[in-house]
N, C-alpha and C positions, 0 to 999 in steps of 0.2 A: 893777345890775352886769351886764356886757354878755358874760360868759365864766364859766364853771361855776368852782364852788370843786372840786378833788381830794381826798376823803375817801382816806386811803390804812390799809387796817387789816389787821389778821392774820387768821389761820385765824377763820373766823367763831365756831367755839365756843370760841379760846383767848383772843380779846379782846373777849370780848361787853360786860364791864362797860365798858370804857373807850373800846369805837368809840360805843356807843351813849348813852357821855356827848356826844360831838360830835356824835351823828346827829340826839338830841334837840334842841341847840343850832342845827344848821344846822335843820333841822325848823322848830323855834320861830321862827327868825327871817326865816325863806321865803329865804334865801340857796340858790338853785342848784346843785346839786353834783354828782358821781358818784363813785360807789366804787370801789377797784382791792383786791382782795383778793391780801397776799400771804402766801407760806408764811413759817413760822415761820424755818427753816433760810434763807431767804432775805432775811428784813429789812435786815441788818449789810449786803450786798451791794449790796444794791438803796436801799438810803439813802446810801451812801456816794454811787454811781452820781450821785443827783439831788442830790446837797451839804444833804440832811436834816440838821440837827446833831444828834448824842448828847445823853441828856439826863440820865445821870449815868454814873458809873464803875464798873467792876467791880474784885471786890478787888484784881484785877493791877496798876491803874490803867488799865486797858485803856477806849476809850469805848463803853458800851453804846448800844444804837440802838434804838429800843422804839416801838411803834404806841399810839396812833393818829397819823398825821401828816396835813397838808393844802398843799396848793400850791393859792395862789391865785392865775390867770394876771393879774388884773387888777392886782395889784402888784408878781407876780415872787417873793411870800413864800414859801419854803419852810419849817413849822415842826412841829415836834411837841409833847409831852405837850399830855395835856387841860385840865388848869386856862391853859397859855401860850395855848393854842388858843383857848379861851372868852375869856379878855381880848383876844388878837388882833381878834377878830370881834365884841366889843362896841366897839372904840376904831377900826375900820376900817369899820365899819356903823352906824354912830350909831344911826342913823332907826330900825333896828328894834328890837326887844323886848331890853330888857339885861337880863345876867345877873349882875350885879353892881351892882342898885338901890342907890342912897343913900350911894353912898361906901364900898361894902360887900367890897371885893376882898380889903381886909386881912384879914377879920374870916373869907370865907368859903372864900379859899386853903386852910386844912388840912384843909379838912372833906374831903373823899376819905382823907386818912390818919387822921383821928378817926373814921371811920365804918368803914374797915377796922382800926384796931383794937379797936371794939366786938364785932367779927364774928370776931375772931380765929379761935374754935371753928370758924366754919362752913368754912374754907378745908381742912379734914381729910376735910369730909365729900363737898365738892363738886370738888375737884381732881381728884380717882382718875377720875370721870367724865366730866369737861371731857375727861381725858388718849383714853379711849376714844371719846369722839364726834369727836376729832379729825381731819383727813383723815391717810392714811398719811404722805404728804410731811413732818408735824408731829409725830407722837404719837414718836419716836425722840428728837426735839429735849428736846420737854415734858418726857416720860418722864426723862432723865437729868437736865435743869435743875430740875427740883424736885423728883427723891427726894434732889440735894444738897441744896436748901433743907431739907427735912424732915429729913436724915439718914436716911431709910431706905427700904427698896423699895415702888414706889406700892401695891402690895396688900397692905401692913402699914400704909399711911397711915388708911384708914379705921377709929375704932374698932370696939372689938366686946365680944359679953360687956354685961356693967354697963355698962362706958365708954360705950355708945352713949346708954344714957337722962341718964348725966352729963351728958357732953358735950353732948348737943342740947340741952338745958334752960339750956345755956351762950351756946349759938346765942340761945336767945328769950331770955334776960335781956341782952343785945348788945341783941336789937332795942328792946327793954325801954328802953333809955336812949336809943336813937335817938328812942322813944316821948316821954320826957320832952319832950322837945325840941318835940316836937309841939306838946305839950300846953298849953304856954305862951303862946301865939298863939291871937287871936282868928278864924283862919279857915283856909284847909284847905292853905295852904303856911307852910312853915318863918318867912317873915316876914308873917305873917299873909295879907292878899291881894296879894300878891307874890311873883308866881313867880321859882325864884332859882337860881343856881349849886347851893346845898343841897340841894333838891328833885329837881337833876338827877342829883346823885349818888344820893340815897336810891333812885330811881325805876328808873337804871341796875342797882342792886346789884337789884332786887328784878326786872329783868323776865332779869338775867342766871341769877338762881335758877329762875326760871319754865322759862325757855329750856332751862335744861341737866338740868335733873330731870323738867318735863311737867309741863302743868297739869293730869292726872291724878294725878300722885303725892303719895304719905302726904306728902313731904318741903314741895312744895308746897300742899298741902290744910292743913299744919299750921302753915305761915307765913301763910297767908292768914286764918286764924280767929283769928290773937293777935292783944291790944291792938283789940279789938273792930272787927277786920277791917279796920283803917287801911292794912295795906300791901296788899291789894288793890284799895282805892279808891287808894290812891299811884299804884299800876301802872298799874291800869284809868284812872287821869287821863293818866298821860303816854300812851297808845295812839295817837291822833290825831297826836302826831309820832314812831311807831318807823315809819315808812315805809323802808323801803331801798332808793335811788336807785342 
């Protein structure tokens, strides 16, 4: 390819799960690229601008416009969400490393939504803190868009009391069944030795927990030692491609 692909993503700590499923993919596949970071209050603006499409609707009907996206100068493509992305650049890049081995696109499309609702709990605990490591230009945006989601003010979002050891133990029975998954396979990806679309999301959610907590922290210390330490050999595999271009 004789021109960079455009990684285009949000505030870096409010899109960390889903630039870094593409970042992985471009990564894995040695496709050239650069990043354009934009702010959160900015995306709707600045996607319109470049003829990005929406990539679903808000309850208005109105169209929402959501990162990660990519423009690829070598075809002219402008596209967003992660999974459209990943099959873009396996149907557009043949030659290199697919992410949808063996006919497997149908099969592994929902896995981002089946893995975020395993995780349900953990979005209580980790949102409140995405919202402060934000840069200013963003934390105003976050802040209102998801204490509507939650229904209520982001410093009532985290439990407390009891609820805390509930709820996390909610967190690790989530990954618990991500674990199953594992476990079934005879070698150290989702489709045994074939690395996959699945992997990339597993690997994305766990270095986006690393990222926003510190790999000093209890919260990290204590994902990292369940299911006999598999999701820090997850992370620790995917490392070789979190490069950011």
């Amino acid at each position: 390819m004789e021109s960079e692909v455009s990684l285009a993503a949000g505030n870096r700590a409010s899109s960390l799960t889903l630039t870094v499923m593409n970042r992985y993919v471009l990564n894995l596949k040695g496709i050239p690229y650069k990043t354009e970071w934009v702010e959160y209050p900015d995306i709707e603006s600045r996607w319109k601008e470049l003829g990005i499409p929406h990539t679903s609707l808000k309850p208005d009907g109105s169209p929402f416009y959501t990162v990660p996206a990519i423009h690829d100068p070598s075809t002219g493509v402008y596209l967003s969400e992660s999974i459209d992305i990943a099959e873009y650049l396996d149907k557009t890049y043949p030659d290199t490393p697919c992410m949808f081995p063996h006919n497997t696109l149908g099969l592994l499309s929902p896995f981002n939504d089946l893995v975020g609702s395993y995780l349900a709990a953990l979005w209580q605990f980790i949102v409140p803190v995405v919202c402060v490591r934000l840069n200013p230009a963003s934390q105003g945006y976050f802040r209102t868009t998801r204490e509507a989601i939650f229904g209520k003010n982001m410093d009532d979002v985290v439990p407390k009391g009891d609820l805390v050891t509930t709820e996390w133990a909610k967190v690790k029975e989530g990954m618990g069944k991500v674990d199953v998954l594992y476990s079934k396979t005879n070698g150290p990806y989702l489709m045994g030795d074939a690395l996959s679309w699945g992997d990339v999301v597993v690997a994305a959610h766990l270095a986006f927990m690393r990222a926003i907590w510190g790999e000093d922290s209890q919260e990290w210390r204590d994902i990292s030692s369940w299911h006999d330490g598999r999701w820090k050999r997850v992370v620790d595999d995917f490392e070789k491609y979190a490069t950011v271009v």
